[in-house]
C-alpha positions as CSV (number, residue, x, y, z in Angstrom):
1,X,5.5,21.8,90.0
2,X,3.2,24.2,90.9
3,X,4.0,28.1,90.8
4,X,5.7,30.1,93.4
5,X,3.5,32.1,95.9
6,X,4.8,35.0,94.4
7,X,4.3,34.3,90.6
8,X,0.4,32.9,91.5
9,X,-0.3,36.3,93.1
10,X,0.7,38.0,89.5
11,X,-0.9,35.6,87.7
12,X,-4.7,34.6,86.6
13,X,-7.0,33.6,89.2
14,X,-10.0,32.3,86.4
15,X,-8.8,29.8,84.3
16,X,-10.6,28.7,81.0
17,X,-9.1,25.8,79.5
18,X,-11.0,25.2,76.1
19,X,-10.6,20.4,75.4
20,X,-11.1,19.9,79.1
21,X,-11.9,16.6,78.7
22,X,-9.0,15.6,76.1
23,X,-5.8,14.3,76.7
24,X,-4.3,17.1,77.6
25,X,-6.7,19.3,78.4
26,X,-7.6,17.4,81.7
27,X,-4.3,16.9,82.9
28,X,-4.0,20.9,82.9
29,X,-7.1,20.9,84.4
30,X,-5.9,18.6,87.3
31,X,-2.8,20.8,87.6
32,X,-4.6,24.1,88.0
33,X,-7.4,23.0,90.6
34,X,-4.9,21.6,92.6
35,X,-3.1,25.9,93.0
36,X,-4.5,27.4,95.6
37,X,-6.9,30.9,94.5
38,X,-7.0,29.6,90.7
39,X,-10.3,28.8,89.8
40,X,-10.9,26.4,86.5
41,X,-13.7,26.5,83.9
42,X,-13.5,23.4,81.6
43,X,-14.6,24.0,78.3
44,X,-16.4,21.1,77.3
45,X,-19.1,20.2,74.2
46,X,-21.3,18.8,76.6
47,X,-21.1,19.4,80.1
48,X,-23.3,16.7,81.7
49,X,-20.8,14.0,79.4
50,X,-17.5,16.2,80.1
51,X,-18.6,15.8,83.8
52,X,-18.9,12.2,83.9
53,X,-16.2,11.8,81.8
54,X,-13.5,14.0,83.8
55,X,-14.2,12.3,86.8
56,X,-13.7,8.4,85.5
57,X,-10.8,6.9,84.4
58,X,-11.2,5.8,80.6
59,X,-9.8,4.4,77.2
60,X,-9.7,6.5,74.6
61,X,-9.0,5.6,70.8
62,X,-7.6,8.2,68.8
63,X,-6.8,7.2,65.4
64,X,-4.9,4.1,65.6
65,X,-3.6,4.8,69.2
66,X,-5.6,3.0,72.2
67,X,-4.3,5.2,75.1
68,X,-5.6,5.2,78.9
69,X,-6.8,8.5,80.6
70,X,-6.9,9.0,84.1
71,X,-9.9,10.6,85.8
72,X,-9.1,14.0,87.4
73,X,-9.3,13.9,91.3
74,X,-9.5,17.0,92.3
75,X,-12.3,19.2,90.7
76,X,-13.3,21.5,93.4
77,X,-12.3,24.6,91.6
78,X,-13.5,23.5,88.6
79,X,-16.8,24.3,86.5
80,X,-17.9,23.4,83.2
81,X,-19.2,25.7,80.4
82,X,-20.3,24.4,77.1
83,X,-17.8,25.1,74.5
84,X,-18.1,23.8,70.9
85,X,-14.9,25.7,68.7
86,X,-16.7,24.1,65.4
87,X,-20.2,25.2,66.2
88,X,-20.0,28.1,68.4
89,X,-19.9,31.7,66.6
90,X,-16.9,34.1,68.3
91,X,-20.0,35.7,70.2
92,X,-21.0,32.7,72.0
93,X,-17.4,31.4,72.5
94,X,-17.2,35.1,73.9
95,X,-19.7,35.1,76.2
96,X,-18.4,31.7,77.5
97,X,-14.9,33.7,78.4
98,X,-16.7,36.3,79.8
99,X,-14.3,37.0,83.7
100,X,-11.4,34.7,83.0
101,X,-8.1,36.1,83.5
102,X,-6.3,33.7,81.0
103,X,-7.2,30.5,78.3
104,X,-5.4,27.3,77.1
105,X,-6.7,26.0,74.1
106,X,-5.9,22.6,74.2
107,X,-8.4,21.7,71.6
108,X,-7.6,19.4,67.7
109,X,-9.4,17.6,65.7
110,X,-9.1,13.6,66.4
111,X,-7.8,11.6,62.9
112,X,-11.1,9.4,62.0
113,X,-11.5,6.3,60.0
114,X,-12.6,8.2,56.9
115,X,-9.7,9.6,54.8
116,X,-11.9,11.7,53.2
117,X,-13.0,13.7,56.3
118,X,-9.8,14.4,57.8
119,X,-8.9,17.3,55.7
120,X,-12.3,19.5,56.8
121,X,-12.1,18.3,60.7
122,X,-8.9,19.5,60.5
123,X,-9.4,23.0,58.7
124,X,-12.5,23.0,61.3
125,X,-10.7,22.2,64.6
126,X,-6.9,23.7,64.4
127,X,-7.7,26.6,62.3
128,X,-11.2,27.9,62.1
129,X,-12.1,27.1,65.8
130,X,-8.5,28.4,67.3
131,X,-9.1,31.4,65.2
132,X,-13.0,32.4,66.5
133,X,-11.3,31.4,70.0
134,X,-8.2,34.0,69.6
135,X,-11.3,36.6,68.4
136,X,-13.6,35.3,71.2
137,X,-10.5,36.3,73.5
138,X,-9.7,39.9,72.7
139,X,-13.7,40.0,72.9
140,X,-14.2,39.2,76.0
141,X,-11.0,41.0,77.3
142,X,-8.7,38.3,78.1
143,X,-5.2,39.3,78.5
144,X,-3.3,36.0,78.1
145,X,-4.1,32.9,76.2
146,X,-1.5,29.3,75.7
147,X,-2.0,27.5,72.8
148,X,-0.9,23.5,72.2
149,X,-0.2,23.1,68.7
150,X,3.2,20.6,67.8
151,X,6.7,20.9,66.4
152,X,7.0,21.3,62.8
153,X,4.0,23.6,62.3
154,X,5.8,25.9,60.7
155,X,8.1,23.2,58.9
156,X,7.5,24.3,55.6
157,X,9.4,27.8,56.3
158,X,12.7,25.7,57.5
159,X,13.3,23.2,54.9
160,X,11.2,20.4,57.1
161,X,8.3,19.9,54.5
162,X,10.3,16.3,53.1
163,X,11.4,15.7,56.5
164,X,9.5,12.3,58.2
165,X,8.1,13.8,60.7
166,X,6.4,16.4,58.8
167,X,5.3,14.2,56.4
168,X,3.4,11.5,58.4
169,X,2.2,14.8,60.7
170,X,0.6,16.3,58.0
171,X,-1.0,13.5,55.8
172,X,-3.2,13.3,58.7
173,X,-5.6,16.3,57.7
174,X,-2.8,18.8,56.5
175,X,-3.1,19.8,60.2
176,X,-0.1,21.3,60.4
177,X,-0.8,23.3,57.6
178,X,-3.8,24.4,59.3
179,X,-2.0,24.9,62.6
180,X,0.4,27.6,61.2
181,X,-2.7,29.6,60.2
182,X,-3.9,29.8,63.5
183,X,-0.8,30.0,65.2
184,X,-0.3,33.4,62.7
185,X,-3.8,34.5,64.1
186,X,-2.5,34.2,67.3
187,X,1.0,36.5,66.8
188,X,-1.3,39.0,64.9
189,X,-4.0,39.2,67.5
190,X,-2.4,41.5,70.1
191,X,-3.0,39.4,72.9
192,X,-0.2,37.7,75.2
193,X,0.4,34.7,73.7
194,X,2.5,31.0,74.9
195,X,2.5,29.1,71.9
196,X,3.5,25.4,73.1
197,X,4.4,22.7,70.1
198,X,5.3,19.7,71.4
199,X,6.5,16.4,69.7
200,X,4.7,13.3,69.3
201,X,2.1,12.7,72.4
202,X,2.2,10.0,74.4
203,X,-0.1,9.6,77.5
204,X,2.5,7.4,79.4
205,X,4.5,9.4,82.5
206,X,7.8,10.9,81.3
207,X,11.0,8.3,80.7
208,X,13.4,11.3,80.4
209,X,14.1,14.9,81.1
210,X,12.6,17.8,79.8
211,X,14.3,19.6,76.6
212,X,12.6,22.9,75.7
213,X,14.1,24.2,72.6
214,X,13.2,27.6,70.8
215,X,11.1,27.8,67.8
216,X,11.6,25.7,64.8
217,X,14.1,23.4,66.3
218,X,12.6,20.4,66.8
219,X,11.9,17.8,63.7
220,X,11.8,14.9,65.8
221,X,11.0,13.0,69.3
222,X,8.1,12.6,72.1
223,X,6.9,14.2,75.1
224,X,4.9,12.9,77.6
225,X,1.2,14.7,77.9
226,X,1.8,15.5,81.4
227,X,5.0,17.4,80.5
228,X,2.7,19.5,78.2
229,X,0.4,20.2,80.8
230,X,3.4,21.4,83.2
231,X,4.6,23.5,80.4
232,X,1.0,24.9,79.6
233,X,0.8,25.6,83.6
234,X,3.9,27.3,83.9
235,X,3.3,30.1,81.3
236,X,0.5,30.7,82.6
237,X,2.4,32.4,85.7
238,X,5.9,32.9,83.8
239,X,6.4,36.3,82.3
240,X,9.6,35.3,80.8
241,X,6.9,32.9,78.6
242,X,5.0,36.1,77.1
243,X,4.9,36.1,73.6
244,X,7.2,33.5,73.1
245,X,6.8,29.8,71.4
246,X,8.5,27.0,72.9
247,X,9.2,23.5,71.5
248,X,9.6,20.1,73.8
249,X,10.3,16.8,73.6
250,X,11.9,14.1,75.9
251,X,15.4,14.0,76.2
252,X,17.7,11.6,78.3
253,X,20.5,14.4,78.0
254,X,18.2,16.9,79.8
């Protein structure tokens, strides 16, 4: 659903949306080039690969999930910057924010084969680079920034840490662990902030309604991606979303 003429006239006209060419990322891509005066800048590790690889239609593998990924069919309004959140210092992540009205961070580290590696990819990806991205932010003056992070982040301060979800969650990488961090930087940093956590992802069109559900609520279900992209869009132009973190899953009741 796409904002109302009124709410896209308050709301960001330079969009930077840092995991263009992930899951998510490129479904909020799609959504924003599609709203007229929004322009999109797709952060991307590689822009001549993130180019390609918005525009086809792929499989992607992450972990042990084989999911498909559409390509993204309209990408007038977008441009690509090169954007690495594990590389890049805050002054070039800075520099690559410089004009944009707003950013969604719809970056994480993908589980890997090796055990062993998970732990650092995920201290690299969810907290480190979300952090220098928050501090690239208020560097470059950017008023408003949506973060995707995922229910039970913040588990361990509402009794969830034995709960199943938290505990399959979070032996992948202790990402959740290293979400919270981030998602602290975030409240801390001054800026106005949409923190998104959603449940389990799936990349398959919704099968129910929408339930949205106020922080540390939700210890259990799945959302479609393409939910979380509309949810992502629509704080971008929502006021009532400023500061505020919002759980969703699927729900047949909603």
């Amino acid at each position: 659903m796409l904002p109302s003429l009124a709410a896209r006239a308050a709301g960001p006209k330079t969009v930077f949306v840092a995991g263009a060419t992930g899951q998510t990322g490129r479904r909020v891509v799609e959504r924003l080039s599609k709203i007229d005066g929004v322009s999109v800048v797709g952060g991307v590790r590689d822009v001549e690969k993130g180019a390609k690889a918005l525009a086809e239609s792929s499989v992607a593998v992450r972990g042990a999930m084989i999911q498909q990924v559409a390509g993204v069919t309209s990408t007038e309004a977008t441009t690509l910057k090169r954007l690495d959140v594990v590389k890049d210092d805050v002054q070039q992540m800075a520099s690559a924010l410089e004009g944009v009205d707003a950013v969604v961070v719809a970056t994480g580290f993908v589980p890997g084969i090796n055990p062993l590696t998970m732990d650092a990819a995920a201290h690299a990806v969810d907290n480190l680079g979300t952090v220098k991205l928050v501090d690239a932010a208020l560097q470059a003056k950017v008023p408003k920034i949506v973060l995707v992070s995922s229910i039970l982040t913040n588990g361990r301060n509402w009794g969830q840490e034995n709960s199943p979800g938290f505990v399959v969650t979070n032996a992948f990488g202790h990402v959740l662990d290293e979400k919270i961090q981030a998602e602290n930087h975030i409240r801390k940093s001054g800026l106005d902030y949409t923190i998104v956590r959603p449940g389990g992802l799936k990349a398959k069109p919704p099968a129910a309604g929408l339930k949205v559900a106020k922080e540390d609520t939700l210890s259990a279900g799945e959302v479609s991606r393409d939910f979380v992209a509309d949810v992502c869009v629509a704080a971008l132009f929502d006021s009532n979303a400023s500061n505020k973190v919002v759980e969703i899953i699927e729900d047949d009741d909603s």
